[in-house]
Every structure is written in structure tokens, then in C-alpha cells.
Steps between C-alpha positions, in 0.01 A plus 500: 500500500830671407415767759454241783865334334697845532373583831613166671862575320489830628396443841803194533860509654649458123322817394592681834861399418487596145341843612779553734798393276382698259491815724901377619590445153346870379657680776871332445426619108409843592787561706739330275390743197514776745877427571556441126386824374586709723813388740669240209863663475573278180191700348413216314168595412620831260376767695814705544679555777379329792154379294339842641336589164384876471310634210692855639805616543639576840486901421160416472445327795667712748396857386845602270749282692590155461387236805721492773647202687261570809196469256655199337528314829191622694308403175654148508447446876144620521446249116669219698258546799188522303557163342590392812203589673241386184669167551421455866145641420445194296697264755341659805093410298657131491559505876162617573298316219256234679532306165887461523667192633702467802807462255406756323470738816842377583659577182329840489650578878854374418557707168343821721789434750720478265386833321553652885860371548600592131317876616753515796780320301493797213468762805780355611769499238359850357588636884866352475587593191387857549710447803803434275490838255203421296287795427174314434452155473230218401491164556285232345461118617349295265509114574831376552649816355591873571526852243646805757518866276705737685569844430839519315649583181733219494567262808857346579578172516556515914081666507360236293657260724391678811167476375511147455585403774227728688263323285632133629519613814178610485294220305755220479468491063811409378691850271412330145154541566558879621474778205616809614423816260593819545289807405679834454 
């Protein structure tokens, strides 16, 4: 009898859409803890600078010499595209998934195109401001907002504002949702 119950609940539109909402609602989560614990520049989570916790120290790490910015950045690109590609693993199953809604489907579809034009978006602004001086540079869209680490020891007033406006240019967020940090 309770068999017979849970297989009608499973095999209805509310369970589909409970499935599927689910799935949205795990994906958002694991890309919102990825940004938090690894790309946060408040480091609000307390571990150190930039949350990238190592049980080593950089001598360590590197064979004798401490990391250099190339390593810092590469590392942070290729972390930023492996969440980014887990996410539209999951998102790409709810497109395909005979058991998802239409709505669901849709949903799935828009938030991939969206992960595409952030892609090019953060391609984008790391080009230009390479193109104005930058060493190395990262950028990171998240939502409605935008971290960029460049290569630099300090910036000046006149780069940070060069970089802003690259970044509006670029994405149309408004500079108070822009963090700019700068990695020596």
C-alpha cells in the first residue's frame, strides 16, 4: 500500500518539480560556497588571505620558493572554471532529464546562457585590463556582482577607476558592486 502511495507521488508533476528545484536550488548552493571560500575578498569565513587554506607553507608548495603571482592566478582561473563547469554538468542533466518540466528545462537553459555570457564577460574585462598595464589579471562574476585581482603591489586611484569602468562597460554592474583586489 505505501509502495503503490510513493510511486504515484513520484511519478507526478509535483514530484518532477520538487526533483528539479531541488537540483536548481543544490547547484546555486554549490556555486555560492564555491565563491565564498575561495574568491570572498572580505575572507569572511577565517581562512586567511583570500580563504585559500593550506596545511603548507608556500616554500613547501613550490619546491624552496614562495608561489608566484602566475601560479596564484592560473590556480584561480582554472578553480573558477571547474566550478563553473560542475555547475553546468548539473544544469545541462536538467535540460536533458525526460522527468523535468518544460519550466524547468527553461530555467536550466537560461542560467546556462547566462554562465556563457558571464564566460565571455570575464574574458573580456581580464583582456582590457591586461591591455591597460596589468600583469595578470582575474575576473569573477557572481550574480549581480564582480571581484577582478590584478597583478600589482599597490594600484592608484586613476587604475582602480580604469578598471571600473572596464568592468561597467563590460557587464553594465554599477562600481559599488565591483571589488577590485590587488595581488602583489
Amino acid at each position: 500500500m505505501k509502495n503503490e502511495k510513493l510511486q504515484k507521488f513520484f511519478k507526478s508533476k509535483a514530484a518532477k518539480s520538487i526533483a528539479v528545484a531541488s537540483c536548481a536550488l543544490l547547484v546555486g548552493l554549490a556555486v555560492y560556497l564555491n565563491y565564498r571560500w575561495f574568491y570572498d575578498p572580505a575572507a569572511n569565513l577565517g581562512f586567511g588571505d583570500n580563504n585559500m587554506d593550506d596545511n603548507y607553507s608556500d616554500s613547501e608548495a613550490t619546491g624552496g620558493e614562495g608561489e608566484s603571482a602566475g601560479d596564484y592566478f592560473t590556480s584561480t582561473a582554472l578553480d573558477r572554471q571547474q566550478a563553473r563547469d560542475e555547475a553546468l554538468d548539473v544544469l545541462k542533466l536538467v535540460t536533458e532529464s525526460a522527468d523535468a518540466t518544460e519550466e524547468a528545462k527553461a530555467e536550466a537553459s537560461a542560467k546556462i546562457s547566462k554562465i556563457a555570457v558571464d564566460i565571455q564577460n570575464e574574458a573580456n574585462i581580464e583582456t582590457l585590463v591586461k591591455a591597460k598595464g596589468f600583469e595578470e589579471c582575474v575576473a569573477i562574476i557572481s550574480d549581480d556582482s564582480v571581484s577582478v585581482i590584478v597583478s600589482a603591489d599597490a594600484l592608484q586611484a586613476a587604475e582602480a577607476a580604469q578598471i571600473l569602468s572596464i568592468v561597467y562597460e563590460t557587464t553594465g554592474i554599477n562600481p559599488e558592486k565591483v571589488s577590485i583586489i590587488n595581488k602583489a
